[in-house]
N, C-alpha and C positions, 0 to 999 in steps of 0.2 A: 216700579217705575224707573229706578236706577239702568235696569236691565236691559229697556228698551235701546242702551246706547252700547252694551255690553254682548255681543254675538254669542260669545264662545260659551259664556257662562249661562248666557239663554240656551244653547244648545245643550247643557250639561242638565240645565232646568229640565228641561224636557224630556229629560227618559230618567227622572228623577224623583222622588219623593220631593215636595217643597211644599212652607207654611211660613204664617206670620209668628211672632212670638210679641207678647206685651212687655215693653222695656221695662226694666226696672225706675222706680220715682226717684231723678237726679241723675248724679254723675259718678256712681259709684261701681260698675260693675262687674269688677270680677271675682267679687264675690259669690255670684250669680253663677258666672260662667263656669268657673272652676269647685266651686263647693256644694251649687245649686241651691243658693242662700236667697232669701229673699232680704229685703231692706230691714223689715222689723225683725229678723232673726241674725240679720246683721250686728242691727245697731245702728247705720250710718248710711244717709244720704249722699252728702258732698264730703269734697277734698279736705276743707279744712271741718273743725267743731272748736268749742270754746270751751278752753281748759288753762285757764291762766295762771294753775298749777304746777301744770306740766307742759307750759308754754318753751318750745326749744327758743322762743323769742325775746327770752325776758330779760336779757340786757339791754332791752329799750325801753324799759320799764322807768317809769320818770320824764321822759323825753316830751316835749310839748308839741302841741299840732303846729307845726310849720304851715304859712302859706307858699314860702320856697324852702326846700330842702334841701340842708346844707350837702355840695357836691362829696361824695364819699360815702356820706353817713351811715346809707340803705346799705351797701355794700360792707361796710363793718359791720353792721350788724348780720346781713344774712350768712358772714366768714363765721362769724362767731356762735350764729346759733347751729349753722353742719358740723359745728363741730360737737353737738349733743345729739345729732339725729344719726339713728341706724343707717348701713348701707344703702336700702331700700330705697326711704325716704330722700336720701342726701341726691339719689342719682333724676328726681325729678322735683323737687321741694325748691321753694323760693318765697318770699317775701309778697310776689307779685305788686300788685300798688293798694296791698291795705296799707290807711293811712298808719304812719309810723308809730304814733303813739296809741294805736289798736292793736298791735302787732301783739304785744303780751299777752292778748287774751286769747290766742287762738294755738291750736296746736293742730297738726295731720294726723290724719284717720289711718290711712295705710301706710303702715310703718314696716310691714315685712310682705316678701313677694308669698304670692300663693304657693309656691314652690319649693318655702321655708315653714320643714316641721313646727315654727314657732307662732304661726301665720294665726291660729287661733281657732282653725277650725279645718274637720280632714278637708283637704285636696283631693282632686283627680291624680294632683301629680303624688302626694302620701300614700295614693290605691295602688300607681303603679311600682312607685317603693319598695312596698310591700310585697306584693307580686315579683320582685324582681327584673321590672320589662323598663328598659333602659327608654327617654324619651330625650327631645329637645321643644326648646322654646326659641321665638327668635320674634321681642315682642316691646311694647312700650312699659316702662320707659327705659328696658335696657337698650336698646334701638338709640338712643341719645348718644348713649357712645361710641357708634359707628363711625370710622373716618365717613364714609357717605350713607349720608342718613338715609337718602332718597327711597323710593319703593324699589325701584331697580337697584340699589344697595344695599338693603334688605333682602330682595330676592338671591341676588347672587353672595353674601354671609350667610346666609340660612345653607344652601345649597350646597356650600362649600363645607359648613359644619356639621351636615346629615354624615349619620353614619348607616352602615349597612345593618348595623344590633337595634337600633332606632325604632322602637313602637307607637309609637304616639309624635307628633312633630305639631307644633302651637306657632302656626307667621300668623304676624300683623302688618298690615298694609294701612297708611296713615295719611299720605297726602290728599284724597280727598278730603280728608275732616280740614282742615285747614282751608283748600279750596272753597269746600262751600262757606265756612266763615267770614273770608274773604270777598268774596264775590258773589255768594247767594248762589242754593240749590242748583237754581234754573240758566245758573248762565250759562257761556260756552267755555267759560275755562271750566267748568265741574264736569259737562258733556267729553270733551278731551280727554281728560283728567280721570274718566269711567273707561273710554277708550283705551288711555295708555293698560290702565292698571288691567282691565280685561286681556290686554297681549301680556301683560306682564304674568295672569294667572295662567293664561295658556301654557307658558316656558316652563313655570312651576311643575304645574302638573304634570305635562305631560314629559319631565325629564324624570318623576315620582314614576311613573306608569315605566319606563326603560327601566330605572334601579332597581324597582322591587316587583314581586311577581304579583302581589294585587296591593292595593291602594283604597282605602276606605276615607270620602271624604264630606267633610261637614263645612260648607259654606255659609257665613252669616254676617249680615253687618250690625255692629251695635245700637247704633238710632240713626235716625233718621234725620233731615235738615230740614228748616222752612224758612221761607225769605221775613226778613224785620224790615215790617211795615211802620211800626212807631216807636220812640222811645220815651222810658218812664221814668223822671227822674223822683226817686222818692229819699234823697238826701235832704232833698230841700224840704220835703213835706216832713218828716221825720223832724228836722231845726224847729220848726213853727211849734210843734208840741212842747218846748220849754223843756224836756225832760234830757239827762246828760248822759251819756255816755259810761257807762263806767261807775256809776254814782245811781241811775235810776234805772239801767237795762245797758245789755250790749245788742246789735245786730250785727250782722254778717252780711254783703249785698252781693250775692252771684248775679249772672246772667240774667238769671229768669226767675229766682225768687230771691228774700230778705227771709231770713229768719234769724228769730228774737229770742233773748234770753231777759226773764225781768227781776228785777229783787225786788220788789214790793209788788204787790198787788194792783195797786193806781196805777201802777205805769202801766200793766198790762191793759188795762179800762182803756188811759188815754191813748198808746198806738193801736189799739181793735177801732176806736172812735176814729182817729185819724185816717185810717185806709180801709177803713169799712165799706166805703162809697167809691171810691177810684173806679173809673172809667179803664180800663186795663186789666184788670185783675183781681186778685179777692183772696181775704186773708182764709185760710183754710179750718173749718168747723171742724167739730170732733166727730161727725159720722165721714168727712171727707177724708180727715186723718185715719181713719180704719180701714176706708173705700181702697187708700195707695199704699195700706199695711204700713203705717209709719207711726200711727199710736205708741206700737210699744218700742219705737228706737231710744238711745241711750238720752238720756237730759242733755247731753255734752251736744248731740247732732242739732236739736232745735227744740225751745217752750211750744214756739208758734211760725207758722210759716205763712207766705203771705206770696199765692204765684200767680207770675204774670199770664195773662191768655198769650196763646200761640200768637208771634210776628213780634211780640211788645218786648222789647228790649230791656231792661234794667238799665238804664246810664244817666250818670255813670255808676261803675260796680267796680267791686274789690279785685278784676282781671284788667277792665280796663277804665283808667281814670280822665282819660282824654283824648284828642283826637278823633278821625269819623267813627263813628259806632260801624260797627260789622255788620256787615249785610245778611247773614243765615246765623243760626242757633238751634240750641236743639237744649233737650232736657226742661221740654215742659208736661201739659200732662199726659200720661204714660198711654190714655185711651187714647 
């Protein structure tokens, strides 16, 4: 559908092999991409999991739930926990807006690029190592520390960083995703915005097709978008349970689903009784958790998961805690 506003790469379409591929469950994946991992042989769903062990967060540990949070605070605290997290992590990791004194229990999943022998599992990029076949990446979130971030600044740092020994080359192109969060799939800034980046893959490639004598190329986008038609605020329904924070279970509230970790047994009763019925959504049974292969991910990723239907927003959620809710999302379920 994207395509239809996309000439060049429709025309590439077309004398092309091309196919759908089913996302991975969540926001995780390059694990996928690059190891050809699935979620349960990962481990890990989403950005953050809950590890209050190895919380790079835990100088806020003691801290009380603010209704206003004193000016600074967030920001010592996220100085101080980069200062425990790998390169990796530091160059896209932040605090976001979980509440401050949740913060200790959570820690980041992707700690080392895929491109680091230490990453946990072989790479495409360890095959080519080994092989000896030199490649480049030009990709998120090293893309952050670009003086211009933009795709057109991406385009032309990748282009400038090719070299002729160069076997494998890995661009990301990112301002759609933003786009459609922004504005929703169907607007006209995401139609533009398909446009631009379509002229933008033309220049790519076809300055790829001058430098080298053949060119082998795999186009894909990682998910998809849909417009948010409702939002679900399950903060409030979660307080009504009576049960505390830290004391009877923790949750985690992304975008599109809450998942829970419990220390007793009751609690997990009471929030399955709580959000059993929602109009929205539905806590995920164990033939469902097999269905999205996420049974056997690590304790750390989630007990229980609890996802919204496509359009239903989480809000507020531990990315954003106020303000208008975003009009597109993605990373619901993977059919």
């Amino acid at each position: 559908d994207y395509l239809e506003h996309a000439p060049f790469l429709r025309a590439l379409a077309s004398s092309s092999a091309t196919g759908a591929l089913r996302e991975c469950f969540g926001f995780v994946p390059r694990q996928a991409y690059f190891g050809g991992l699935d979620a349960g042989t990962y481990g890990f769903t989403n950005m953050y999991c809950y590890d209050p062990e190895r919380s790079p967060f835990s100088v806020a540990r003691g801290l009380p739930r603010y209704r206003r949070e004193p000016s600074g605070l967030r920001s010592m605290v996220e100085t101080a926990a980069r200062e425990r997290m790998a390169p990796f992590e530091r160059s896209y990791a932040g605090s976001i807006e979980i509440p401050i004194d949740r913060l200790p229990c959570f820690d980041l999943v992707e700690k080392r690029a895929p491109w680091d022998r230490r990453v946990g599992y072989r790479s495409l990029f360890a095959i080519l190592d080994e092989l000896g076949l030199p490649w480049c990446e030009c990709t998120w979130p090293g893309t952050n520390q670009l003086a211009d971030r933009s795709d057109a600044g991406i385009v032309a740092h990748f282009l400038g960083a090719l070299k002729p020994e160069h076997r494998l080359a890995c661009v990301h192109l990112q301002e759609l995703d933003g786009l459609g969060h922004a504005f929703g799939p169907n607007s006209r800034q995401v139609r533009k915005g398909i446009q631009v980046m379509d002229g933008l893959c033309r220049n790519l490639i076809e300055t790829l097709k001058k430098r080298y004598q053949r060119v082998n190329l795999v186009l894909f986008g990682d998910h998809g978008m849909v417009n948010v038609t409702r939002t679900l605020d399950l903060e409030v329904r979660l307080a009504r349970t009576g049960l505390v924070h830290g004391v009877d279970y923790a949750y985690f509230l992304d975008s599109t689903m809450a998942r829970f970790w419990f220390h007793h047994a009751a609690a997990r009763a009471v929030v399955q009784d709580a959000l059993g019925n929602i109009t929205g959504g539905r806590m995920l049974d164990a033939s469902a958790m097999k269905h999205y292969g996420i049974d056997c991910c690590d304790y750390r990723n989630a007990e229980a998961v609890f996802l919204a239907d496509p359009g239903v927003l989480i809000f507020p959620n531990y990315f954003q805690a106020s303000g208008e809710p975003i009009r597109g999302m993605h990373g619901y379920d993977p059919d």
